[in-house]
KOLPA-15228 format. One line per 3 residues: their letters; for each residue z, x, y of C-alpha. Coordinates in steps of 0.25 Angstrom, whole numbers, plus 5000, padded with zeros to 4 digits. Layout:
<recs>
A	Z/X/Y ~ ...
</recs>
This chain:
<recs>
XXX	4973/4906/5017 ~ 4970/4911/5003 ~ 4956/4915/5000
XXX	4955/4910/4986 ~ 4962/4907/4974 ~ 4961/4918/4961
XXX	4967/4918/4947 ~ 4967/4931/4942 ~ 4967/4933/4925
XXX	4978/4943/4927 ~ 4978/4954/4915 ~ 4991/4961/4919
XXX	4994/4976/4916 ~ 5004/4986/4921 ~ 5000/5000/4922
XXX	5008/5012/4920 ~ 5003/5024/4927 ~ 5005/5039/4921
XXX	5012/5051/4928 ~ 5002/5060/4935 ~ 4997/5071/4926
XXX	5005/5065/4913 ~ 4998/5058/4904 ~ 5001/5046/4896
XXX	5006/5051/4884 ~ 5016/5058/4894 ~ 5022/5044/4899
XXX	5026/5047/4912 ~ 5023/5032/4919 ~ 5024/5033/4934
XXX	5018/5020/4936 ~ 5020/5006/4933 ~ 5010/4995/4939
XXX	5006/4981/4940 ~ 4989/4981/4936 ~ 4978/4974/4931
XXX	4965/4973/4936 ~ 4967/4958/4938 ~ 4980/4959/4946
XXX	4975/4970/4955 ~ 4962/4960/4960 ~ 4972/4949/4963
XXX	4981/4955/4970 ~ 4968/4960/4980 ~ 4963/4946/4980
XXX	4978/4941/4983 ~ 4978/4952/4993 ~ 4966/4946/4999
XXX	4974/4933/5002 ~ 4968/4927/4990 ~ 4977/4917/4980
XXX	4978/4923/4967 ~ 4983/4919/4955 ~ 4985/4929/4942
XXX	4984/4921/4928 ~ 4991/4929/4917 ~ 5001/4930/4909
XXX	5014/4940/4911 ~ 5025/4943/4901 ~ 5038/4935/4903
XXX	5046/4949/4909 ~ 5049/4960/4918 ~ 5036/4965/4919
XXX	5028/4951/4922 ~ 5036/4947/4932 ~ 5035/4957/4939
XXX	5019/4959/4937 ~ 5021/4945/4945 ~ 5027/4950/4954
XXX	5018/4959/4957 ~ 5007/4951/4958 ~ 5016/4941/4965
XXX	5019/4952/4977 ~ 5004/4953/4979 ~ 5000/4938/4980
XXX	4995/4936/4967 ~ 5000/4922/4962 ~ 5007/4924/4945
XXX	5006/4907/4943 ~ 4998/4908/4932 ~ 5003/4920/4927
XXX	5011/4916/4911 ~ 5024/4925/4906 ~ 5025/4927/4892
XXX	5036/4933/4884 ~ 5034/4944/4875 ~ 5020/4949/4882
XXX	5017/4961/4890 ~ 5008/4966/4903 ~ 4998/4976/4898
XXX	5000/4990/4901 ~ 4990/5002/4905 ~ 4993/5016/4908
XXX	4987/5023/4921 ~ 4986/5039/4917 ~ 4983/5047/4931
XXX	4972/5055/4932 ~ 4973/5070/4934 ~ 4964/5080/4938
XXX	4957/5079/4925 ~ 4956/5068/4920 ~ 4954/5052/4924
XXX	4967/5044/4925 ~ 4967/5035/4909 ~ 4971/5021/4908
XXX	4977/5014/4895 ~ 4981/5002/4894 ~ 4990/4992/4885
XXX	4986/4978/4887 ~ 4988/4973/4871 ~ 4998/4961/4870
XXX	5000/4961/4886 ~ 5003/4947/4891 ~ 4990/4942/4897
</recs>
């Protein structure tokens, strides 16, 4: 039996991760993942057998569909989640620390769909 039933004000974002030891001028991406602060607490509150619900809304493509998805897989509901055309997800880049200095984060949320 589900423990309750959650809506989530999901700000979608995919994160890019940069090569170890390049830096971001470099452009060397290794990484390319589904984030979001929101989306990481609701798919821990679904994975503790709760019903939850992400409210936002996606661009009409590729990338959206398969953000669902990805929610989708870990038991978070997309019911409430709109497509638009000619929108995006936001973006932010993961730079990874070396020994010397902290790993930097950027990111590119203007225009981005929700």
């Amino acid at each position: 039996m589900k423990k309750k039933v959650i809506g989530i004000l999901e700000d979608p974002l995919l994160r890019l991760t940069i090569k170890m030891g390049t830096s971001f001028e470099d452009g060397s991406f290794v990484r390319f993942n589904y984030g979001g602060a929101e989306m990481n607490v609701g798919i821990n509150l679904a994975g503790w057998d709760n019903e939850v619900y992400a409210i936002s809304q996606f661009p009409e493509n590729q990338i959206g569909n398969k953000f669902k998805k990805h929610l989708n897989s870990f038991g978070v509901k997309t019911n409430f989640i709109t497509s638009t055309h000619n929108s995006r997800i936001g973006l932010y880049y993961l730079s990874s620390p070396t020994s010397i200095k902290n790993g930097e984060v950027t990111y590119d949320r203007n225009n981005s769909a929700f």
